[in-house]
N, C-alpha and C positions, 0 to 999 in steps of 0.2 A: 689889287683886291681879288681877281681872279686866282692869283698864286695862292693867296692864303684858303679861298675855298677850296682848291685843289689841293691840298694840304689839310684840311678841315675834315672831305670827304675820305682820303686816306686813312685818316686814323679811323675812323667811323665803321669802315670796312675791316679796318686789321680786330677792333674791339671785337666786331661783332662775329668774324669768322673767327677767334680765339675762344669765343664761347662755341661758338657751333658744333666745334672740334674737341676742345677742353674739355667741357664741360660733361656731354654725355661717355666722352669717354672715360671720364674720372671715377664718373658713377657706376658704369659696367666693372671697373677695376676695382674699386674703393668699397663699394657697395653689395658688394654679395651677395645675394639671401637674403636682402632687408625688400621687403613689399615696397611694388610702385605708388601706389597709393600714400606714402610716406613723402613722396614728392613732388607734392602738387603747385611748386614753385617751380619744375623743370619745364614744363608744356609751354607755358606764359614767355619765361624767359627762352628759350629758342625759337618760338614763335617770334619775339621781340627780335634776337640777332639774325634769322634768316631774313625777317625784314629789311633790319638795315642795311646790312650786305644787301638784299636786292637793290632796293630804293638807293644806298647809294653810291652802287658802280654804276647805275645809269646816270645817275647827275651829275657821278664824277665823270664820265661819257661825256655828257653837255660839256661838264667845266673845261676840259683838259681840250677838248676840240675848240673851246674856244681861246684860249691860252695859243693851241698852234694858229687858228684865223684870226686873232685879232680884236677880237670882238663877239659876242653874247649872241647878239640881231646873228651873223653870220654863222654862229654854233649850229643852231637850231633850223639851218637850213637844211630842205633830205642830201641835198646834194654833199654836203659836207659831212655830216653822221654817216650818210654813206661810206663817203672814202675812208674815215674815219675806221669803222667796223669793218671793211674788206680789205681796206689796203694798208692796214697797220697791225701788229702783232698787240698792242695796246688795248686798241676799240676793241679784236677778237677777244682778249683775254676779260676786259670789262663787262663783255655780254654773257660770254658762258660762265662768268660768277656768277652773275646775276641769274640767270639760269640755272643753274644747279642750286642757286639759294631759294629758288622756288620750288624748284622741284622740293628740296629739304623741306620748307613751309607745308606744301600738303601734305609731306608724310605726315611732320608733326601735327597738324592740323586732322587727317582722315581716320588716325591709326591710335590707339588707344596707347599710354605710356607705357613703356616696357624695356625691354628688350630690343627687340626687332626694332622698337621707332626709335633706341637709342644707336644701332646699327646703323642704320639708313643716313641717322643725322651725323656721325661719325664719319661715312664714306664721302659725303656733303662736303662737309668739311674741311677732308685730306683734298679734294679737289680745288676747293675753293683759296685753301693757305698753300697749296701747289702754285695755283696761278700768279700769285703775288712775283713769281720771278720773272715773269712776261712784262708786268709792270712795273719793273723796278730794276736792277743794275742786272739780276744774274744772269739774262737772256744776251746783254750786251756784247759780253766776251766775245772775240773773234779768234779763229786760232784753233789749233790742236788743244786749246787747253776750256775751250767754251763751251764742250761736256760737263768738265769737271767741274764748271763754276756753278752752270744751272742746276746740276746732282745738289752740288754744295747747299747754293742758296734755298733752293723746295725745303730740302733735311733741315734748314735752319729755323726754316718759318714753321715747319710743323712742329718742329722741337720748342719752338717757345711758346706754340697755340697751347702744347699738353701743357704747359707748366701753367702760363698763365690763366688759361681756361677754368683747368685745379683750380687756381688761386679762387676765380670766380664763383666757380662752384661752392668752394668752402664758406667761402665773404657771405655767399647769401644764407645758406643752412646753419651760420654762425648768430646770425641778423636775424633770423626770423623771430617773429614775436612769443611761438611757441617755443618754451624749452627747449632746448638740443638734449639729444640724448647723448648724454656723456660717454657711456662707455664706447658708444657708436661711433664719436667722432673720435676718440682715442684709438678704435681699433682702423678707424680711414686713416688716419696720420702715419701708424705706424706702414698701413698697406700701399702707402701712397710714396714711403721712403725711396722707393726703391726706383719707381717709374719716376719722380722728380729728381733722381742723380742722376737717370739715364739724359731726362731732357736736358740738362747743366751742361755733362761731359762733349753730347751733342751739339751746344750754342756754341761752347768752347770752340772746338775742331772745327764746326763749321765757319765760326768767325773768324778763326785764323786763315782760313784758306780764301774766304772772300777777301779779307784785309789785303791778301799777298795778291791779288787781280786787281784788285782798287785803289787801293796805294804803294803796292811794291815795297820790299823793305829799303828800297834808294831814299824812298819820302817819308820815313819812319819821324826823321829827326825836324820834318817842315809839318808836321802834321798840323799845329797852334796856327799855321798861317791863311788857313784856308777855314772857312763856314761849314765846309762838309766834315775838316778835321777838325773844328771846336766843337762840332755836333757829336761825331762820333769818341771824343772824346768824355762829352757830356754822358753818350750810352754807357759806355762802360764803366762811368764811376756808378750810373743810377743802376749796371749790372751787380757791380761787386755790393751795393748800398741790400740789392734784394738776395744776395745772396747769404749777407753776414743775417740778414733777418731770416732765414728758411735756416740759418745755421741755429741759431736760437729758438726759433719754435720747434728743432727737430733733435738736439739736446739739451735742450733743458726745460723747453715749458711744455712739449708731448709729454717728458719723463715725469714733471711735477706734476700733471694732470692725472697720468697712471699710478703715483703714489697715492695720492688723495682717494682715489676709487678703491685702490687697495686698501685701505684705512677705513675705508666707509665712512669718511668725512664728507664735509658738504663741497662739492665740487665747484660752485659759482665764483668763487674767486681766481682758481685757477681758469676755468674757462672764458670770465671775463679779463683776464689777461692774454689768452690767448687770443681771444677774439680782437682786441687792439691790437695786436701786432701782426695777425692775418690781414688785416682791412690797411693796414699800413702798405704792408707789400703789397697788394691790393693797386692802392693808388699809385705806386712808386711804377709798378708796373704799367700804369693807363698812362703813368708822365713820360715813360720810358718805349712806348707806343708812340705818343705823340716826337718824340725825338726824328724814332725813325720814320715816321711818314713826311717829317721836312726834309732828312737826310734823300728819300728816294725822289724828289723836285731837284736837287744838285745833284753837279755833276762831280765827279771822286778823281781824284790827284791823278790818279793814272790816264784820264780824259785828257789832263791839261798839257 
C-alpha cells in the first residue's frame, strides 16, 4: 500500500511541476502581445500546481521514509525525517522542491499576472523538474560516466515539462467556456512548432543515453522480462502514440483551421476537432506520466 502511494504521490509531483514549467513558459513564447488579463485561468492553475508539488514532496517525504522504516507510526518520527532529509540525497531533494514550489506559490500569489510572475514561475520550475533526478535513477550513476547521466536525465525532465506543460496550457484555453479566439490559437500552434520539436528531438537523445546507463544495450533483447522493461516499454509506445497525435494537429488540423479563417468560414468545427485531439494527447500524456513515476520505484536491468 505504501508503494502505490509512493507511486501516487510521484506522479502528482511530475503533473504539477510540468505545468509549473510548461505552462507559463508556453505563454511567454506562444503568447506575445496578447493582454494578461486574457488569462485569468493562469493565476488559479499555478497556484493549484505549485501546491501540489509542495504538499506532495512532503507526503511523499512521509511516504518514502516509511517505505525505508517499515512502517507509517515510524515515518513520522523527528528522528527518522531527520535522517531522512540530511542524510539522504532523496529527503534533500523532496524539501527543496517543496520549497522552491512555495516560493513559486507567493509569487504567483503576491505579484499581479504578467510577465515577471511568468518568469519567476518558469525559473520555479526548471528547479523543481531539475530535482526529479536526485529522485529517480539519474543521480545513481557511478563512474566517470555519472555526469553525463544526471546532464542527461535534468534535459530529459525539462524537455517533457515544455511539451507537456504546452499541452496543458492549450487543454485548458481550448476548454474554456468562453470562445477561444481562433486566430489566436492558430497563430500559438504555428509559434509553438518550433519549441515542441525542440523538446521531441531532446526526449529522443536524452532517452537513448539514459537507456544506455539503465539497460546497456547487452539487455536490449531481455527487456519484456523485467517490470521495469514492460513499463518502459509501455512509455515509449504511449510516446510514439503522442507523437503520431502532435503530428496530426500540426499538419493537418493547425493547417485546416488556418484555411477556414482564411475563407472567413465559421471556424467551430475545425477548432472542435482540434480541441479533441489536444485533450487526447493531453491524457495520453498524464498516462504516460503515471508509467514513469512506477518505473522510478524499480530498479533498471542494469542494477540487477
Amino acid at each position: 500500500m505504501l508503494e502505490v502511494a509512493v507511486i501516487g504521490l510521484r506522479w502528482l509531483q511530475y503533473s504539477g511541476a510540468v505545468v509549473l514549467l510548461g505552462a507559463p513558459l508556453f505563454l511567454l513564447y506562444s503568447f506575445r502581445g496578447v493582454e494578461a488579463p486574457r488569462f485569468g485561468w493562469v493565476k488559479p492553475t499555478l497556484v493549484m500546481a505549485a501546491l501540489v508539488v509542495a504538499v506532495g514532496s512532503l507526503a511523499a517525504l512521509v511516504a518514502q521514509t516509511a517505505v525505508m522504516a517499515g512502517s507509517l507510526s515510524e515515518a513520522v518520527k523527528p528522528a527518522s525525517l531527520s535522517f531522512m532529509v540530511t542524510g539522504t540525497a532523496l529527503g534533500m531533494a523532496m524539501v527543496a522542491r517543496a520549497i522552491v514550489a512555495m516560493v513559486g506559490l507567493v509569487a504567483v500569489i503576491a505579484l499581479k499576472p504578467g510577465r515577471a510572475t511568468w518568469l519567476i514561475t518558469v525559473a520555479s520550475g526548471l528547479i523543481i523538474n531539475a530535482s526529479f533526478a536526485w529522485t529517480g535513477h539519474g543521480a545513481a550513476t557511478e563512474g566517470p560516466g555519472g555526469l553525463l547521466h544526471l546532464v542527461s536525465d535534468i534535459i530529459h525532465a525539462v524537455a517533457a515539462a515544455l511539451w507537456l506543460g504546452a499541452l496543458a496550457a492549450l487543454t485548458i484555453q481550448l476548454l474554456r467556456r468562453a470562445a477561444p479566439d481562433s486566430p489566436a490559437i492558430h497563430r500559438v500552434l504555428h509559434s509553438f512548432a518550433g519549441l515542441g520539436t525542440l523538446a521531441v528531438v531532446l526526449l529522443v537523445l536524452t532517452g537513448l543515453v539514459n537507456s544506455w546507463f539503465l539497460i546497456s544495450p547487452a539487455r536490449v533483447g531481455d527487456l519484456g522480462a523485467s517490470l521495469y522493461g514492460q513499463l518502459l516499454i509501455t512509455k515509449l509506445v504511449l510516446f510514439t502514440l503522442m507523437l503520431a497525435m502532435a503530428a496530426v494537429n500540426r499538419f493537418r488540423l493547425t493547417p485546416m483551421l488556418g484555411s477556414v479563417l482564411a475563407k472567413g468560414d465559421d471556424p467551430r468545427q475545425a477548432l472542435q476537432r482540434l480541441r479533441r485531439s489536444v485533450v487526447a494527447e493531453t491524457l495520453v500524456g498524464g498516462l504516460l506520466l503515471a508509467v514513469v513515476a512506477a518505473m522510478g520505484t524499480l530498479a533498471p536491468p542494469s542494477a540487477m
